[in-house]
N, C-alpha and C positions, 0 to 999 in steps of 0.2 A: 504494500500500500504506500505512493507515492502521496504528497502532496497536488500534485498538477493532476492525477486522475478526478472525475467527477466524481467517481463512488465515493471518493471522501471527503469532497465539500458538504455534499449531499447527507452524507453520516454526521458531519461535524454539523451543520444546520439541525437536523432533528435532534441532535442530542443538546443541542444549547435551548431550541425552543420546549424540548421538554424539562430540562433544568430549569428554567425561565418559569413554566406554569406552575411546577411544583413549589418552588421558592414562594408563589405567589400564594397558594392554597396554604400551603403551612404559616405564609407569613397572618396571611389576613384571619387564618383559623388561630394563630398562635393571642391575636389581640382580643381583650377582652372587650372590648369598644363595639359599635354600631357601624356597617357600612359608611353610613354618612360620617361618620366623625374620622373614619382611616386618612391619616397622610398618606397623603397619594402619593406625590413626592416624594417623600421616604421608600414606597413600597416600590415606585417603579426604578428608583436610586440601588436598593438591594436587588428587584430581579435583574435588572441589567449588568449589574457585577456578578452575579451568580453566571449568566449566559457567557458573558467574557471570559471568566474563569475556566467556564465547559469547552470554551474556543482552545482556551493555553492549553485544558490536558490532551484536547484529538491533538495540536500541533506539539505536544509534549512526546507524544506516543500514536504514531499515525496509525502502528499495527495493531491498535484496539479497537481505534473507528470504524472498522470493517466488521467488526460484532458487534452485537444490541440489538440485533433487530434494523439497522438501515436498509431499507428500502434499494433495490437494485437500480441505478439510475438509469437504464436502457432501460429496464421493463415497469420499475412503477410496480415491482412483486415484492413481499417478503422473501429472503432466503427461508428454506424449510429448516425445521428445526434438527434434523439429521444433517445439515450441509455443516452445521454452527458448532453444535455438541458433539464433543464426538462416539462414538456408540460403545458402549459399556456392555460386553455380552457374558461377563462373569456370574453374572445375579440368574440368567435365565435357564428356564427349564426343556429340553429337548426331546 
C-alpha cells in the first residue's frame, strides 16, 4: 500500500470520517447539557482534531489502511471478510 494509490486515500477518508462521527457521538453523549446549550465550536474544534489525527496514523502506517473494512475504490465493494482475516482452520470439525 502506496500512498499515490487510491485505495488508500479512499481508506484514509473513511477512517477519518468515521473517527470524526464517533468523537462526535461520545462527545455530545459524554455532556451533561441540552443540544441547544452544546459549544459547537468546541465540538466541531475536537472532531476535526480527532479526523487529522486519523489522517497522521493511515500516513503513519499506510499498510493498515488497506484493512477496516475500506471500500475497494474500483468497485465501490467491501472486501469479504475471508480476503481481510485470515482463516483459522485449527478450531474446526471435519
Amino acid at each position: 500500500m502506496t500512498y499515490t494509490q487510491k485505495r488508500f486515500w479512499v481508506g484514509t477518508a473513511e477512517r477519518a470520517v468515521k473517527t470524526a462521527a464517533q468523537t462526535a457521538v461520545a462527545t455530545i453523549g459524554a455532556g451533561t447539557i441540552g443540544v441547544m446549550e452544546m459549544d459547537w465550536i468546541n465540538l466541531l474544534s475536537i472532531v476535526a482534531m480527532a479526523a487529522i489525527l486519523s489522517v497522521c496514523t493511515s500516513l503513519a502506517d499506510p499498510a493498515a489502511t488497506n484493512f477496516g473494512g475500506a471500500r475497494e475504490a474500483e468497485g465501490g465493494r467491501f472486501p469479504s471478510r475471508r480476503s481481510v482475516m485470515p482463516h483459522d482452520t485449527a478450531g474446526e470439525a471435519h
